[in-house]
N, CA and C of each residue as an Amber inpcrd file, in Angstrom:
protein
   609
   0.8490000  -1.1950000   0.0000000   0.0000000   0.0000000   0.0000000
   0.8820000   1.2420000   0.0000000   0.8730000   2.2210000  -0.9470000
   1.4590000   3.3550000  -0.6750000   1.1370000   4.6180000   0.3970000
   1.8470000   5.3400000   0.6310000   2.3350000   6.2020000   1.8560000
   1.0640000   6.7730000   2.2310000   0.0040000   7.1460000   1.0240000
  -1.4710000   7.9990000   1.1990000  -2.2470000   7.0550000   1.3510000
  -2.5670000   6.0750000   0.3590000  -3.4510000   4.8680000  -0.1410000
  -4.4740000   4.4630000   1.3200000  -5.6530000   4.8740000   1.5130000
  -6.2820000   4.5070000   2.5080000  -7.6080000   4.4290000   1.8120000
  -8.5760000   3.5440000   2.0400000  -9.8980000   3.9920000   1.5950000
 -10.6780000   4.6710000   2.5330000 -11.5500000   5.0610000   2.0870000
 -12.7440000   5.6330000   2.9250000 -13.9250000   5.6840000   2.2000000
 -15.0430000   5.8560000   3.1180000 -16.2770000   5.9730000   2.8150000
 -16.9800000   7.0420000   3.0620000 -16.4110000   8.3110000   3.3590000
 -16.6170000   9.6350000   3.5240000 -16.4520000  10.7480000   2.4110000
 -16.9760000  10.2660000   1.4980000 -16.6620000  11.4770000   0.1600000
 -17.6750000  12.2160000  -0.0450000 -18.9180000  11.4810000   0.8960000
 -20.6350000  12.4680000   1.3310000 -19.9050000  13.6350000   2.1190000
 -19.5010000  13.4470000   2.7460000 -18.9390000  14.3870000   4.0950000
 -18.3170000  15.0100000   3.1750000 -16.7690000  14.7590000   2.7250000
 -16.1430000  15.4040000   2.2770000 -16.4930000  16.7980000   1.5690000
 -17.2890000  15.7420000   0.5120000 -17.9350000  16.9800000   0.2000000
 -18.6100000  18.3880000   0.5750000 -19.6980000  18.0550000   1.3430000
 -20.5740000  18.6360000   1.7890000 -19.7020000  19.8060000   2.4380000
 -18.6140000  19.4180000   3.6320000 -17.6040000  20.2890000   4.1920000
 -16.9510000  21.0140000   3.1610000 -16.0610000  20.4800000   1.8540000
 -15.6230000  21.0280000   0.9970000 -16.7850000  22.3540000   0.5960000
 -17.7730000  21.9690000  -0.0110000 -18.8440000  22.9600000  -0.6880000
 -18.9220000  24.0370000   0.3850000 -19.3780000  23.4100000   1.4480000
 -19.5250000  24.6850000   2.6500000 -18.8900000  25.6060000   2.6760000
 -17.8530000  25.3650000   2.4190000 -16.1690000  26.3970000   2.4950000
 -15.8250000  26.9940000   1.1910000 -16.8340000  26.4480000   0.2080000
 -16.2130000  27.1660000  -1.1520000 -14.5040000  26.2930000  -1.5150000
 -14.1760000  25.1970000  -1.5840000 -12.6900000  24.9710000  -1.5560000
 -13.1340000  23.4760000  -2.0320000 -14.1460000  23.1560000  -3.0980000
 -14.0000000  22.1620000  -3.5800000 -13.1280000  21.9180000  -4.9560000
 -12.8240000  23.0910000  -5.7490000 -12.0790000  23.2920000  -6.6960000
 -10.6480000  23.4620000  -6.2080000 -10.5710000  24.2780000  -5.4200000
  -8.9640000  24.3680000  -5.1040000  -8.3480000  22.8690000  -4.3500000
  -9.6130000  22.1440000  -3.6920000  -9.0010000  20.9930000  -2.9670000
  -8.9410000  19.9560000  -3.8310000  -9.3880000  20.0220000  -5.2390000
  -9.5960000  18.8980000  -6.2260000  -7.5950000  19.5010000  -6.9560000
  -7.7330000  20.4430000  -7.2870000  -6.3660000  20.5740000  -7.9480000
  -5.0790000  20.9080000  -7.4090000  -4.9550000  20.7960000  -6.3770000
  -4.6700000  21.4220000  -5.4870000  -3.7380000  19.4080000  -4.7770000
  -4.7610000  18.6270000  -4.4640000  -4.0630000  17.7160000  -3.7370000
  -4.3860000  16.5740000  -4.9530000  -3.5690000  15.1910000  -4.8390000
  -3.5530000  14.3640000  -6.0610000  -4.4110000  13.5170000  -5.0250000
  -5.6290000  12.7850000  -6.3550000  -6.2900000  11.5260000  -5.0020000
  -5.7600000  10.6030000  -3.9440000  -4.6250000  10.6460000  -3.7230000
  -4.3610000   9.5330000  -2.8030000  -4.0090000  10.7000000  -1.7560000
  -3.7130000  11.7960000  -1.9890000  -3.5040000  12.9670000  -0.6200000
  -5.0400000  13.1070000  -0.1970000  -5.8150000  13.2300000  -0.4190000
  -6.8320000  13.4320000  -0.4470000  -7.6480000  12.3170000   0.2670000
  -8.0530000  11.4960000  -0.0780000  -7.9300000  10.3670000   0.8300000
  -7.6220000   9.9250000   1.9050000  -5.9600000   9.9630000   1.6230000
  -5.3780000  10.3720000   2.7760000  -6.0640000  11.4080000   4.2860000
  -6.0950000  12.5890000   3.9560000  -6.1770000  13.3900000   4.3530000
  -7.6720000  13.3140000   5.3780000  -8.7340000  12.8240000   4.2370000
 -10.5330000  12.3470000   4.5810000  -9.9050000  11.1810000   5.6360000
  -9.3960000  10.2030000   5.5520000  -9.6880000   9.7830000   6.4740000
  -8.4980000   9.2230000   7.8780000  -7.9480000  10.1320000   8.0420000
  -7.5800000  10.5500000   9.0470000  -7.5380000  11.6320000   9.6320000
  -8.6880000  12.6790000   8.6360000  -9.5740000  13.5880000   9.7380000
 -10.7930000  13.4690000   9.8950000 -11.2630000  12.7030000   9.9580000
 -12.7390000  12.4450000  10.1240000 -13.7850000  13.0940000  10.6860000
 -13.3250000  13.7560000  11.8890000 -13.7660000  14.6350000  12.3500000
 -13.8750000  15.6870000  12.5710000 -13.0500000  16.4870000  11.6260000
 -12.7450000  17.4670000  10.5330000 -13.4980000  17.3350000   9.5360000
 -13.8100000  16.6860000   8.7720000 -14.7510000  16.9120000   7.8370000
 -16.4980000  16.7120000   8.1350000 -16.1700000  16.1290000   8.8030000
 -17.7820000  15.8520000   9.4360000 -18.4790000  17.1890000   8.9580000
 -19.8310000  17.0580000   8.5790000 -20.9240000  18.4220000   8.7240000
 -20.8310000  18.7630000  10.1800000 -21.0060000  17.6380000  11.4660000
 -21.5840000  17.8330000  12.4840000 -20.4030000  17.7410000  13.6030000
 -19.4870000  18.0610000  12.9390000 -18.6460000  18.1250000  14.1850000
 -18.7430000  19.5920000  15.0240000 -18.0340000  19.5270000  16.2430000
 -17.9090000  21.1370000  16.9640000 -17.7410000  22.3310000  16.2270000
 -16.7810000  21.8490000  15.8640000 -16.6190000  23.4570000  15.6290000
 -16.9510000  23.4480000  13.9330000 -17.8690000  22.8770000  13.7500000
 -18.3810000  22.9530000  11.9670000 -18.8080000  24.6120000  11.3210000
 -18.9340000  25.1830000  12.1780000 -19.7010000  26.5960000  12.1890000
 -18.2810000  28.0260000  12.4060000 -16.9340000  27.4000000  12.3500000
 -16.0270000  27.9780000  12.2440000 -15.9380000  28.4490000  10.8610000
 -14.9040000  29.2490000  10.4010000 -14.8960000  29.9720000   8.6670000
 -13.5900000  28.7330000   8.6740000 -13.5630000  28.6860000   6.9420000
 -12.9450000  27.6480000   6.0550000 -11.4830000  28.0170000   6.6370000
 -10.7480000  29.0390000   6.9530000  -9.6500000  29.5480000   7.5600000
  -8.8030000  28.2660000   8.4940000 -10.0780000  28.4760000   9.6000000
 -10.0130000  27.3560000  10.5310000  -9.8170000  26.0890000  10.5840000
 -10.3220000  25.6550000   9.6520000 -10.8350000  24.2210000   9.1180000
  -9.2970000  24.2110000   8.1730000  -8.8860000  24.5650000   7.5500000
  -7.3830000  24.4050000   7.0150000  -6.5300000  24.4870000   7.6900000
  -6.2980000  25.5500000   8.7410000  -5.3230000  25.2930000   9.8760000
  -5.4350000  24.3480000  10.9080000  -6.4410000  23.7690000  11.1190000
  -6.5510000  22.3360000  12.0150000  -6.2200000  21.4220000  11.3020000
  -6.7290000  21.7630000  10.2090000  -5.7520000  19.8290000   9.5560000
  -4.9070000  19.8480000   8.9680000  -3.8990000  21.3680000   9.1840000
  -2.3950000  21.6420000   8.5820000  -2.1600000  20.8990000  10.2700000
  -2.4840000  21.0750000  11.1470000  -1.7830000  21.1750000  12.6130000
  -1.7230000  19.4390000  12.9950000  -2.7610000  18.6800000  12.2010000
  -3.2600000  17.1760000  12.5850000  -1.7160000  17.0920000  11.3940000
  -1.7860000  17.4050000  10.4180000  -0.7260000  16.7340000   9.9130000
   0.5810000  16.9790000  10.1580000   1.0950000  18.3050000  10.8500000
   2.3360000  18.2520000  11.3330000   2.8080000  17.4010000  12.2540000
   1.6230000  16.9370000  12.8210000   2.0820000  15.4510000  13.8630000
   2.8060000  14.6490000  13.9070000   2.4410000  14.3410000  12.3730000
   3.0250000  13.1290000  11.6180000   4.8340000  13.2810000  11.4760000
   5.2160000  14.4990000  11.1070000   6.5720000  15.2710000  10.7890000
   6.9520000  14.7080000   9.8850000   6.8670000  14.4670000   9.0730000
   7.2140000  13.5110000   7.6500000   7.4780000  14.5890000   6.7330000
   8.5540000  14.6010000   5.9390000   8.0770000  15.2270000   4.9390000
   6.9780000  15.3800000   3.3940000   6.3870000  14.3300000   3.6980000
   5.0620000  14.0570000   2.9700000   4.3560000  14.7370000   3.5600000
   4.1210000  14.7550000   4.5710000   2.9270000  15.1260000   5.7960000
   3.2140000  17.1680000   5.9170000   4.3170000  16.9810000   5.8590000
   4.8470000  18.5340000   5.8340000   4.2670000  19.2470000   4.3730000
   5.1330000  18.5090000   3.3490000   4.0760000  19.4030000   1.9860000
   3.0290000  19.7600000   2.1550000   1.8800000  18.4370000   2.1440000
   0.5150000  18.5940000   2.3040000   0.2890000  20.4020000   3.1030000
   0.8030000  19.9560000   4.2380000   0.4550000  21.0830000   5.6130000
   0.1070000  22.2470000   5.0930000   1.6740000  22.8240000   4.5930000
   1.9330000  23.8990000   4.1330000   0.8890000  24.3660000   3.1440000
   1.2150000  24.0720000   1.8580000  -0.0240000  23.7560000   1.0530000
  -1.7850000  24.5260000   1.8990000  -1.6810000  23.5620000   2.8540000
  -3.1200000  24.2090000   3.6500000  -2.8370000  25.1530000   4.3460000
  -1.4990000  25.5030000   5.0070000  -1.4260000  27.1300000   5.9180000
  -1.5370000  28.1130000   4.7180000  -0.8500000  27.7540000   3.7410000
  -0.5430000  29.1080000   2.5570000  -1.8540000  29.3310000   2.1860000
  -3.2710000  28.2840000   2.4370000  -4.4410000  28.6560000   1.8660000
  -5.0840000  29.3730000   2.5850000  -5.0470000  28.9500000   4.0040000
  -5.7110000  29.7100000   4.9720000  -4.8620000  30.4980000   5.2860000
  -3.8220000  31.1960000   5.2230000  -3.0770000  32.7610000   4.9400000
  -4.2850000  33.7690000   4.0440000  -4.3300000  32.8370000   3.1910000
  -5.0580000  33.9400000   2.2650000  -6.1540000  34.2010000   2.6510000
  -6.8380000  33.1810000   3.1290000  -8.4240000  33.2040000   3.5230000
  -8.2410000  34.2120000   5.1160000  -7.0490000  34.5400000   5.7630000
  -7.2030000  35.5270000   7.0200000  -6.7860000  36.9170000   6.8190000
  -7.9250000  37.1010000   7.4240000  -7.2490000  38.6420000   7.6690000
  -7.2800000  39.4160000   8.8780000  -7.0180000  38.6160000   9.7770000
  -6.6080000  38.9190000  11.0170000  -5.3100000  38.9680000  11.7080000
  -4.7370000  40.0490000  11.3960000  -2.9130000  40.5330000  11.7350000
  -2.3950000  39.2250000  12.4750000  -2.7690000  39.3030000  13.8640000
  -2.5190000  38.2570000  14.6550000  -2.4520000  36.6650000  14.1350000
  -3.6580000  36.5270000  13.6650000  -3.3660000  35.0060000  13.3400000
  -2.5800000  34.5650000  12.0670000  -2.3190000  36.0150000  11.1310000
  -1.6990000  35.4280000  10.1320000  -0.2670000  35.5760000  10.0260000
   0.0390000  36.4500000  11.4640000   1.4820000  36.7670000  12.1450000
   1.9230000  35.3140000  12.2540000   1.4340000  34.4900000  13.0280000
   1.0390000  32.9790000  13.6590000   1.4570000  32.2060000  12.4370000
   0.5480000  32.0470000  11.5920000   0.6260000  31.4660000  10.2340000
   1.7710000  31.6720000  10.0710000   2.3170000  33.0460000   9.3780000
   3.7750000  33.0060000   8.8580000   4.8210000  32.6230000   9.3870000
   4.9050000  32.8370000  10.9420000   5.7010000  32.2740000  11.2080000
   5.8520000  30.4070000  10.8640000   4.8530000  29.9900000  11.1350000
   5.1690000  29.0250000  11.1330000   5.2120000  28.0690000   9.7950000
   4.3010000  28.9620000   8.4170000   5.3300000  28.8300000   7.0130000
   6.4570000  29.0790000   6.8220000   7.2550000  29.9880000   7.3750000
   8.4550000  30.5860000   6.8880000   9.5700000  29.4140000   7.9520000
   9.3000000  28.8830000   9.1960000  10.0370000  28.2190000  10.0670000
  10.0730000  26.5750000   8.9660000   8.9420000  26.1990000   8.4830000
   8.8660000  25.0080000   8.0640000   9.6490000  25.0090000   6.1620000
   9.3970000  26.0390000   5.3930000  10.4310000  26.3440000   4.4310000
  11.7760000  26.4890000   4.4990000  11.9500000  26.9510000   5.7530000
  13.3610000  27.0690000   5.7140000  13.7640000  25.4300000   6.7390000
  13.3130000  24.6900000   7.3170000  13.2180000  23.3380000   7.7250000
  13.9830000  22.2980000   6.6500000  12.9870000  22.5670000   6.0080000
  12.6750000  21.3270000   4.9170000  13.1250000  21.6990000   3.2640000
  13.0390000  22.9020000   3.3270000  12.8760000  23.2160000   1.4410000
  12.9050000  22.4410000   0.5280000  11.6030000  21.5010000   0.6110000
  11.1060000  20.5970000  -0.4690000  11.0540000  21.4060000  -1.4770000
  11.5270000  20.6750000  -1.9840000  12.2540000  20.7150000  -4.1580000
  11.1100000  21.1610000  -4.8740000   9.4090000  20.8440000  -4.2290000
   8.5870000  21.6000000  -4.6580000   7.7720000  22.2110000  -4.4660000
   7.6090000  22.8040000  -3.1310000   7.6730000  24.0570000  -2.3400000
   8.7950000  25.0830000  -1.9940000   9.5530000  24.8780000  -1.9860000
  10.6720000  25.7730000  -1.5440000  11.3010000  26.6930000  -2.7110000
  11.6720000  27.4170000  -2.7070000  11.7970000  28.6510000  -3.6810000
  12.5630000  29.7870000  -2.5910000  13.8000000  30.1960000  -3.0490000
  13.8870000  31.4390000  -1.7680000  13.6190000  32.7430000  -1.8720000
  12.5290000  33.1310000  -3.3960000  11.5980000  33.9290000  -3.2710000
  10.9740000  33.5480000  -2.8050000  10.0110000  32.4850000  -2.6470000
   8.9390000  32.1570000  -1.4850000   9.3050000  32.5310000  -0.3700000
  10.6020000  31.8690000   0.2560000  10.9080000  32.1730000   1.8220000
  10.3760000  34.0060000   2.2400000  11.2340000  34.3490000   0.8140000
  11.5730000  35.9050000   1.0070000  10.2840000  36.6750000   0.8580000
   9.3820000  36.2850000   0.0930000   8.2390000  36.7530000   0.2230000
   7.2560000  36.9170000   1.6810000   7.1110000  35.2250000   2.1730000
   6.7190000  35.0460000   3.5060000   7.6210000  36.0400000   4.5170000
   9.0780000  35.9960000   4.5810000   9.2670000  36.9810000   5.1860000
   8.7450000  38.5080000   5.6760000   8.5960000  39.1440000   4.5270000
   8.4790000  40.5750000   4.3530000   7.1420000  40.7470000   4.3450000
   6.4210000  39.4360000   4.2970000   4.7230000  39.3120000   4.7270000
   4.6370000  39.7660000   6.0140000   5.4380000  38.8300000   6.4160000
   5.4720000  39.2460000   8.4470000   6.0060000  40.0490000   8.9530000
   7.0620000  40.8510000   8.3180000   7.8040000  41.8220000   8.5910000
   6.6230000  43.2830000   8.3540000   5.8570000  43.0870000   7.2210000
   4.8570000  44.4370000   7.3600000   4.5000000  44.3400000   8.2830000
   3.2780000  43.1350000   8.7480000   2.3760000  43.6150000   9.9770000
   3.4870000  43.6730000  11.2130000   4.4450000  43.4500000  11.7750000
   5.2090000  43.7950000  12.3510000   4.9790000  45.3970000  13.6160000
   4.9190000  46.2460000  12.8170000   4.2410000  47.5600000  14.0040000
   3.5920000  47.5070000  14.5250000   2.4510000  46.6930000  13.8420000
   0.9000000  46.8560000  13.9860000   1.0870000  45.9510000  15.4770000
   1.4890000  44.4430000  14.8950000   1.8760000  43.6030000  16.2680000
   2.7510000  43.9980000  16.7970000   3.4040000  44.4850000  16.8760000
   4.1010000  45.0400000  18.2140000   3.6430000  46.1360000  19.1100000
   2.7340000  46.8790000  18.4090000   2.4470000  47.7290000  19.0760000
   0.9470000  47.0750000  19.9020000   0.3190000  46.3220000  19.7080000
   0.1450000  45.4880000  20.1280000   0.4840000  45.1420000  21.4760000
   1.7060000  44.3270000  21.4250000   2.6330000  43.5160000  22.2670000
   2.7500000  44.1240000  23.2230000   3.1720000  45.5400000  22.9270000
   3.5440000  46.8750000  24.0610000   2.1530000  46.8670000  24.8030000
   0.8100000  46.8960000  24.3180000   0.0110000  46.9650000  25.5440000
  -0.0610000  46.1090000  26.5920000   0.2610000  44.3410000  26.1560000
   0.5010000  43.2990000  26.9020000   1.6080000  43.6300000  27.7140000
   2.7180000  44.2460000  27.2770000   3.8850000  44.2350000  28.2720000
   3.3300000  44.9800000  29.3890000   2.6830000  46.4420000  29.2880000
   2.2760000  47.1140000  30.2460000   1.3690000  46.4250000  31.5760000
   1.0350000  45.7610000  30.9240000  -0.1610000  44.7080000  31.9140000
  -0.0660000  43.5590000  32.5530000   1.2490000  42.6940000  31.8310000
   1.6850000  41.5200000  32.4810000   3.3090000  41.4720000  32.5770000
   3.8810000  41.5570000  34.1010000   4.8430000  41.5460000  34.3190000
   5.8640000  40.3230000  33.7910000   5.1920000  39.3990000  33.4440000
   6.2040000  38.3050000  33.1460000   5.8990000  38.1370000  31.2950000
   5.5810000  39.2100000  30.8370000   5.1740000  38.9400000  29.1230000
   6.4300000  38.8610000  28.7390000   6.7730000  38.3110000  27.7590000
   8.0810000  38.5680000  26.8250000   7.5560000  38.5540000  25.6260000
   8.2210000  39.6360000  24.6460000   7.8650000  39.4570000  23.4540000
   8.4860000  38.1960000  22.8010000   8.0200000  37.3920000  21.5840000
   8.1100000  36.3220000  20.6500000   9.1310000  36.6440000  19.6640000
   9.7090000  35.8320000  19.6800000  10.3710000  35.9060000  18.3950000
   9.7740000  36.1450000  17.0270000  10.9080000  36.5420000  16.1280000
  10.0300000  37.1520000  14.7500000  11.0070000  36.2210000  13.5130000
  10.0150000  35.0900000  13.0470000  10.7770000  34.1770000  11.9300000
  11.1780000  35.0980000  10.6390000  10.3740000  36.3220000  10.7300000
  10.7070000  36.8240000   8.9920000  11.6830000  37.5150000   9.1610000
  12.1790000  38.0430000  10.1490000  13.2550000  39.3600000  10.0800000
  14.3280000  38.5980000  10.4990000  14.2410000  37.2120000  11.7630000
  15.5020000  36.3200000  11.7920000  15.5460000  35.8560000  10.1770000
  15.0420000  35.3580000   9.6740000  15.2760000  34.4490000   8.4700000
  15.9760000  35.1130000   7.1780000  14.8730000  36.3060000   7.0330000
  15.4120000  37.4970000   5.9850000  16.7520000  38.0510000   6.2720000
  17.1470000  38.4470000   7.8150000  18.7090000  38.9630000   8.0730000
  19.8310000  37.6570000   7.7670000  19.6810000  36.2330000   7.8510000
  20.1480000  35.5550000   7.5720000  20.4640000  35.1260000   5.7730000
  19.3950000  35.4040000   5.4310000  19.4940000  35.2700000   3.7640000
  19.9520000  36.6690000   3.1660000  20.3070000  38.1090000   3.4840000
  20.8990000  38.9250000   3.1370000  21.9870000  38.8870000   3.8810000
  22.5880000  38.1990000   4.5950000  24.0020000  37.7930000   5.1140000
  24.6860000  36.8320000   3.9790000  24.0260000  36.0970000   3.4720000
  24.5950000  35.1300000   2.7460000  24.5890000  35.7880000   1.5620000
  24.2630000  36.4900000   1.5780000  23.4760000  37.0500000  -0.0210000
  25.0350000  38.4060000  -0.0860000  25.5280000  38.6070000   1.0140000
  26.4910000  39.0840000   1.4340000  25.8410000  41.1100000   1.0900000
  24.6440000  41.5000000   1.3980000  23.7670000  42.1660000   1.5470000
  23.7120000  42.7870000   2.9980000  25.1230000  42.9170000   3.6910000
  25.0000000  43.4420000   5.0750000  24.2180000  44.6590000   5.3220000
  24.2570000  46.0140000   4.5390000  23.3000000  46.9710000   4.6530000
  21.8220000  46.9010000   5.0410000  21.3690000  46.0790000   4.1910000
  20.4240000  46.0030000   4.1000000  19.7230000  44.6850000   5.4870000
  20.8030000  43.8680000   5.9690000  20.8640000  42.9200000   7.2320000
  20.6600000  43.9840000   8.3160000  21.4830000  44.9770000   8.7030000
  21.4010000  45.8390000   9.3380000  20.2000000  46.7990000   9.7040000
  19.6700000  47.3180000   8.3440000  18.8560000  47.7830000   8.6510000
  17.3690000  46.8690000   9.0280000  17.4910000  46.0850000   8.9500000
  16.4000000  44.7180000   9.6440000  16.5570000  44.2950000  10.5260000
  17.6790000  43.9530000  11.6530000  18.3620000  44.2760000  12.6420000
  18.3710000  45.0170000  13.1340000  18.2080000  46.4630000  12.7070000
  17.9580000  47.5320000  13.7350000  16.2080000  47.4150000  13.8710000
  15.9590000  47.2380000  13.2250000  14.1850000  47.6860000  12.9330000
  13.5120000  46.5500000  13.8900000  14.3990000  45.0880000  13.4720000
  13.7180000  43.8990000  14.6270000  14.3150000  44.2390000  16.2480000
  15.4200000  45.0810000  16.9130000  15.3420000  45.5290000  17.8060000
  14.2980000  46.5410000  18.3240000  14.4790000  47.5260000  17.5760000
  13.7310000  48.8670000  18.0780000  12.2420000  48.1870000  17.8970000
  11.6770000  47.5310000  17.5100000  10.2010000  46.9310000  18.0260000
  10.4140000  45.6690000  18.9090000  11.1610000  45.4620000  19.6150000
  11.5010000  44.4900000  20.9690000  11.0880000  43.0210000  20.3720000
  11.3800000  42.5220000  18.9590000  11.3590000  41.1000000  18.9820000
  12.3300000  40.5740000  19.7240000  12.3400000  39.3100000  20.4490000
  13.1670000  38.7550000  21.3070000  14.2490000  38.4270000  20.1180000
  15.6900000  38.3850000  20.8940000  16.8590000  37.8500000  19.9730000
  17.7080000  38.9590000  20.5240000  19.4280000  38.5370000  20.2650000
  20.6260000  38.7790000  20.7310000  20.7170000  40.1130000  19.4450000
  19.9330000  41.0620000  19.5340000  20.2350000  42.3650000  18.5690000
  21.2980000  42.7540000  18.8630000  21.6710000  43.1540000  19.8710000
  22.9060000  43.8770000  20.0000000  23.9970000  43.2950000  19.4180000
  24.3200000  42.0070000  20.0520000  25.1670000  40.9460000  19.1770000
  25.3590000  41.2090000  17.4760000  23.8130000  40.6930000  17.1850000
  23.8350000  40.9260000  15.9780000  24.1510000  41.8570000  14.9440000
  23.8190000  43.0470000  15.8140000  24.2040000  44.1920000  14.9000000
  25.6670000  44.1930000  15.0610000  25.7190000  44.2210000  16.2850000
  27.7890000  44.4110000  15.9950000  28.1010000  43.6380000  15.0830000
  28.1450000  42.3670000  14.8680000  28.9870000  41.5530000  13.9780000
  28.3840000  42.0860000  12.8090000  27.0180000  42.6200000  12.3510000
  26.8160000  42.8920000  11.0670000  27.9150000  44.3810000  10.7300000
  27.7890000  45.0480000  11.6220000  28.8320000  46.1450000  11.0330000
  30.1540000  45.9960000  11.2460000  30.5110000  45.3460000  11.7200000
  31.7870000  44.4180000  11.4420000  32.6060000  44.0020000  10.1650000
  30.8680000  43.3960000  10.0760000  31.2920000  42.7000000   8.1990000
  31.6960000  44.1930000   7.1750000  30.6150000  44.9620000   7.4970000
  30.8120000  45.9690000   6.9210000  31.6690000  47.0120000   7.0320000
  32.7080000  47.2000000   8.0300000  33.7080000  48.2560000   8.2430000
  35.0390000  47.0540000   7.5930000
């Protein structure tokens, strides 16, 4: 039996969930039948009409069964995922959760960079995705700090990742000024460090 190859008897469901969400076309071309399959029936309760949270937006419903399949850590299981965060990226538009999202596209591209996902315009794109809303969430962040003594701000995958690929890219200026910008909005990380050795390179 191959790696997807499962049967099921849920393609009523499938459907019905698919249509609900508008994502029966993108999920037909989008995954090859044995992902698909795959996918129906080892979420079962994910696709259900009648499960809990059935009454959530299609957003949701793609990031839960990107999250059921990172379980697995496979890199089979990883394509698929992604694939479903990059869909429900698009389908959010809520700063916060798609802060969330990117990070955790841009952590799993630079992981894995499957031969057919990976692109380091992609990376670089996802980067500078997360790097805009960036003020917005941080400024943000700053009201949490005021209110909870033990908050720390989160790390930031697009501005670590992006200062790393204009290091290599041997692009220190431009490292720097992303480095200064991921300090002065308090993402967690050794800035100071960092910047010294970046102007280092550069003197």
């Amino acid at each position: 039996m191959s790696f997807f190859k499962l049967k099921t008897n849920h393609h009523s469901k499938k459907t019905n969930m698919l249509e609900k969400y508008n994502l029966n076309d993108w999920w037909e071309n989008t995954f090859n039948k044995e992902q698909r399959e795959y996918m129906i029936s080892r979420n079962k309760a994910l696709f259900c009409p009648k499960r809990k949270f059935a009454d959530h937006p299609a957003r949701d419903f793609l990031y839960l069964l990107a999250g059921n399949l990172f379980t697995k850590n496979t890199e089979k299981h990883i394509s698929m995922a992604l694939l479903l965060l990059e869909k429900s990226a698009e389908l959010t538009e809520d700063k916060n959760r798609l802060f969330k999202i990117y990070s955790i596209i841009i952590s799993t591209l630079e992981k894995y960079k499957d031969s057919h996902l990976y692109s380091s315009d992609k990376i670089i794109n996802y980067c500078q995705k997360q790097i805009t809303l960036s003020a917005d969430i941080a400024e943000k962040l700053q009201t949490l700090n005021k209110t909870n003594e033990d908050f720390t701000y989160p790390a930031h995958k697009g501005y670590e990742t992006l200062i790393k690929i204009k290091l290599d890219l041997g692009d220190f200026e431009q490292a720097l000024i992303l480095a200064k910008k991921a300090k002065k909005q308090n993402w967690r990380g050794d800035w100071e460090e960092i910047i010294a050795d970046i102007e280092s390179k550069i003197c």
